[in-house]
N, C-alpha and C positions, 0 to 999 in steps of 0.2 A: 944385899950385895948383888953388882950386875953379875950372873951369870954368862953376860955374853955369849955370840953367836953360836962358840960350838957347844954349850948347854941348852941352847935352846934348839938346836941340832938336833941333839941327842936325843930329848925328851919327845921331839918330832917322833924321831925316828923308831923311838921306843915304844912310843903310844902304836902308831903304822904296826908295828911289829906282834903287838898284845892283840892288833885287830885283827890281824891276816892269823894267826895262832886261834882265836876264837873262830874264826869260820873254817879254818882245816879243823878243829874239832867237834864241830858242829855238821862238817860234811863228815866226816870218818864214820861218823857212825850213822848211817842208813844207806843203805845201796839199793837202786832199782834197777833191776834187768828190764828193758825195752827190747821185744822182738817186733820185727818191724818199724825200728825206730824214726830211721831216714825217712819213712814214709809222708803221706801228706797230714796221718793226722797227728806224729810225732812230731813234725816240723814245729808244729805247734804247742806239744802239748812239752817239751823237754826244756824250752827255757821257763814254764811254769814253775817247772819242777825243780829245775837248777836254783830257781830266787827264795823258793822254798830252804835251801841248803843238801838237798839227797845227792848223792854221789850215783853217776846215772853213768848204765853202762849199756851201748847199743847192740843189741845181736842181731847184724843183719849180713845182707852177703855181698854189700860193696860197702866196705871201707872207707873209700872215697867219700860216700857221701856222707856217711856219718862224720867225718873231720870237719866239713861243713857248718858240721852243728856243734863241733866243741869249743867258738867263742861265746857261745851261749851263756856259758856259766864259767868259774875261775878254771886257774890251772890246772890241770887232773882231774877235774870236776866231773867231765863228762868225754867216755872214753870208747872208740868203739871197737869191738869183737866179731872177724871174722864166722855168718853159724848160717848154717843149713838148717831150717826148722826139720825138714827130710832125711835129716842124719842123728839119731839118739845121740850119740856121743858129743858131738858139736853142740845140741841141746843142752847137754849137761852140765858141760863146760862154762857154757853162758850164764845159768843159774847161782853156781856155786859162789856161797856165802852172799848171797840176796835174800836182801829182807822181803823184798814185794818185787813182784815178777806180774807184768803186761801184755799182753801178746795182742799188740794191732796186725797180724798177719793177714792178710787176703786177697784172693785174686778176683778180679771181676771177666778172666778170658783163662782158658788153659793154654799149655801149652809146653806141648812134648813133658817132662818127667815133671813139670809144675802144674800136676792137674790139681783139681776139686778135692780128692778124696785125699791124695797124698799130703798136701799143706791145708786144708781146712779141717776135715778128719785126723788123720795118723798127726799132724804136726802138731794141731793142738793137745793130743792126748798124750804125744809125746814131751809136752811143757808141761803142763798137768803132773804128770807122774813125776818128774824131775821137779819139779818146783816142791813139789810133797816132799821129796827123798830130800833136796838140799834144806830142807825146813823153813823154806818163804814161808813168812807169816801171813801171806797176804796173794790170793790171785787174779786179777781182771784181763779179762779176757772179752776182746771186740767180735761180738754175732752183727748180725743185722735184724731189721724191721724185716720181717715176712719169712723167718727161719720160719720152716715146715718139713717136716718128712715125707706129708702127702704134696708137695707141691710139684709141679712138673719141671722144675726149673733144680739140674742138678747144684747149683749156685745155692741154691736156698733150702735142697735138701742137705747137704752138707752141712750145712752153715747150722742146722736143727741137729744132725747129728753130732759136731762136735759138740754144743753145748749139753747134749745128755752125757758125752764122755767126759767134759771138764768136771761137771757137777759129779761122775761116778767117783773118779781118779782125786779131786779134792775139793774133800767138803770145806764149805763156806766159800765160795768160789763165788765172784762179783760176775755176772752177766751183761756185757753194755749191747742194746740193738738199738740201732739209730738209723734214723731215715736219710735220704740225700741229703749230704752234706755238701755245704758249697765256703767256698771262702777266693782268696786274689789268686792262690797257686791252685784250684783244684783243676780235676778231669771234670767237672759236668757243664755247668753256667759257660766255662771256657768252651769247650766245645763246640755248644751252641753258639755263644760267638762269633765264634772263629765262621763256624757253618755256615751261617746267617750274613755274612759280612761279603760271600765268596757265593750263594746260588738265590737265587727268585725263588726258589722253589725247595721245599723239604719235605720230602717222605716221612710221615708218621704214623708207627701202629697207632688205628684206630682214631687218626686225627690226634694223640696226644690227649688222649682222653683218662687215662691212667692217673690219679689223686696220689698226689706226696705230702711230705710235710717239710721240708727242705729247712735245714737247721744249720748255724753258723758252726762254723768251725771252732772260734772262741769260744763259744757255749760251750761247747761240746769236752774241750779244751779244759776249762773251767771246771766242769760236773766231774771229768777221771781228778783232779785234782782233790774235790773236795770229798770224792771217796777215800781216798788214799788218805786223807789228814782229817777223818769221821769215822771211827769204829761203827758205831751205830748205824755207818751208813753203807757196811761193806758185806759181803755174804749173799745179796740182793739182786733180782733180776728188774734191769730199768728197760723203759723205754723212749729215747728222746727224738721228740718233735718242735719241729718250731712253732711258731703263734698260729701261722696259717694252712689249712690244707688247701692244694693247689692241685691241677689238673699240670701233663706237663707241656702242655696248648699253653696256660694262664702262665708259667714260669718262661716260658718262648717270650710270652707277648710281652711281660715284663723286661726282658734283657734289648726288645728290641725298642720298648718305651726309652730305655736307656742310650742305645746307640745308634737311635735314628735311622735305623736301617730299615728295609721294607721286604717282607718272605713270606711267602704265600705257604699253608702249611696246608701238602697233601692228603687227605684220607687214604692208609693203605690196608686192607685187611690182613690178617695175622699168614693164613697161607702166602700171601706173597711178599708179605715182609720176611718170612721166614727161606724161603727163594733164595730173596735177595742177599739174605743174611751167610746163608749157606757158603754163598762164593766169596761172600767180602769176607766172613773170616779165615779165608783162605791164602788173604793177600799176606804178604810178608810185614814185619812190623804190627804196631799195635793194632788190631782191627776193630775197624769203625762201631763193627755189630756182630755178636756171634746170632744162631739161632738160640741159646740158650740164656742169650739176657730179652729176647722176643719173647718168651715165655715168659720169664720176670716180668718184663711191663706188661702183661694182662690183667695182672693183679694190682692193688692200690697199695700203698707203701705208707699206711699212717699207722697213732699211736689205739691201742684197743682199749687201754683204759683201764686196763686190768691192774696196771704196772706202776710203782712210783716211776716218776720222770725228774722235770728239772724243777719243778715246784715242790717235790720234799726236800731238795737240794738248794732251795732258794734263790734260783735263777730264773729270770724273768728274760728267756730266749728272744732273740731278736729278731726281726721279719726279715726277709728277703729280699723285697724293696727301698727297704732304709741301707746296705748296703751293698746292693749292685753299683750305686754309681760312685762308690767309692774306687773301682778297679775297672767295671765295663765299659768307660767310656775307652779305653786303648780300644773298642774294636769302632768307634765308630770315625767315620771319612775323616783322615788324615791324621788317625791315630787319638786324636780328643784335640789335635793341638790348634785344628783348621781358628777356631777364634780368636788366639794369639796373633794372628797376622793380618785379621780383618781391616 
């Protein structure tokens, strides 16, 4: 017998219905707290996480931009929370009833009550202890390449510090230290860009003699993912580099391989890059260079070898040069678009 249209309506609508019911109970039960969600490497790593089905919550301290990021995943899916990593109580709040707790927090400049020690130090020890107390099963937590205690660079002494407090405050606690990362939205490649687009000429500690290993964003994206869904793979200090180590001379030349542009790169030595540094971080808004990321670039920023990376992970990292010109050609003469109208 024809059923006709409103049975077959129905059964539509009912099938729809049995679907959207399987994924609210498949997201209902796992929640990930993201501190530092909005940021550049949340942007990326939260719709991973949404297609996964985890129910993602952002603790960061604009709002705004976390709603950004809530068509990422379904409705409710992914929600963000008001939190000061500088405020225990706000901390707290943000954890409770999270399964797996992430903290991409970090600054690369201080400034006024957002220094080094307060959010790299106290902030993460302060998620640490609260992700314990709320019973996260699970913690990762973003260091960098070249954490050290002994390093002159309060950036990277901090950065050594928090990670002996996360590993005190909660054992089995995932360590991620990763070298420059670059991807379409970051702070570094862009920079240079932009810089390169705008002087003849560029100042650089030491000629840009400084060795990275500059690693995509996706990888990187990818590797917190398949921690998270790998027991095996979690409790563990990594280190993630990309295929190449590069001078940051060699990562110039390739951006400007890209956008046709032509920049003479100064030799400066460190006492007067450090000079220069002094005043420009003094300018208002984001500053170009503190003295204290000049001391960072003294040292070289790659992987020791000591550490699984993205090869116990099964990722097979991408180079640097396979996609700059996927995003860098906006900086070159007329935007990328000058052969359009040739």
């Amino acid at each position: 017998m024809d059923k006709g249209k409103n049975g077959t309506r129905n059964e539509s609508y009912a099938m729809a219905g049995a679907i959207i019911v399987e994924r609210i109970s498949i997201m209902s039960s796992r929640l990930i707290t993201i501190f530092g969600g909005s940021g550049f490497i949340g942007r990326h790593l939260v719709g991973r996480l949404a297609a996964k089905g985890y129910r993602i919550r952002l603790a960061v301290r604009d709002t705004e931009k976390a709603a950004q990021l809530m068509t990422q995943g379904n409705v409710g899916q992914i929600v963000g929370m008001q939190t000061n990593i500088r405020n225990k109580a706000s901390v707290e709040r943000a954890v409770a009833g999270a399964d797996i707790v992430i903290n991409l927090v970090g600054l690369l400049y201080q400034s006024g009550a957002q220094n080094f020690n307060a959010v790299h130090l106290d902030g993460a020890t302060s998620v640490a202890i609260a992700a314990k107390a709320a019973g996260a099963k699970q913690l990762i937590h973003m260091s960098a390449l070249g954490a050290s205690l002994e390093s002159p660079s309060a950036y990277a002494r901090t950065k050594a510090g928090a990670e002996r407090a996360v590993q005190r405050e909660y054992e089995g606690a995932t360590i991620l230290r990763p070298s420059v990362v670059f991807g379409s939205d970051d702070d570094f490649t862009n920079k240079f860009g932009q810089l390169t687009s705008l002087l003849p000429v560029l100042p650089l500690l030491d000629g840009g003699a400084a060795n990275m290993q500059p690693l995509w964003i996706e990888d990187l994206a990818e590797a917190i993912v398949r921690i998270v869904e790998t027991p095996d793979a979690q409790g563990r200090v990594y280190e993630f580099g990309g295929p190449d180590v590069m001078s940051l001379k060699e990562i110039i030349d390739a951006i400007l391989a890209v956008t046709g542009r032509t920049c003479f790169i100064a030799p400066v030595p460190e006492g007067l890059m450090a000079f220069k540094a002094f005043f420009l971080q003094m300018m208002p808004g984001k500053p170009f260079l503190t003295v204290d990321q000049v001391r960072l670039l003294k040292a070289d920023n790659v992987v020791s070898g000591n550490y699984p990376g993205f090869a116990e992970l099964g990722i097979e990292p991408v180079s640097l040069t396979s996609v700059l010109p996927e995003y860098m050609t906006r900086y070159q003469k007329g935007g990328g678009y000058s052969g359009l109208h040739a």
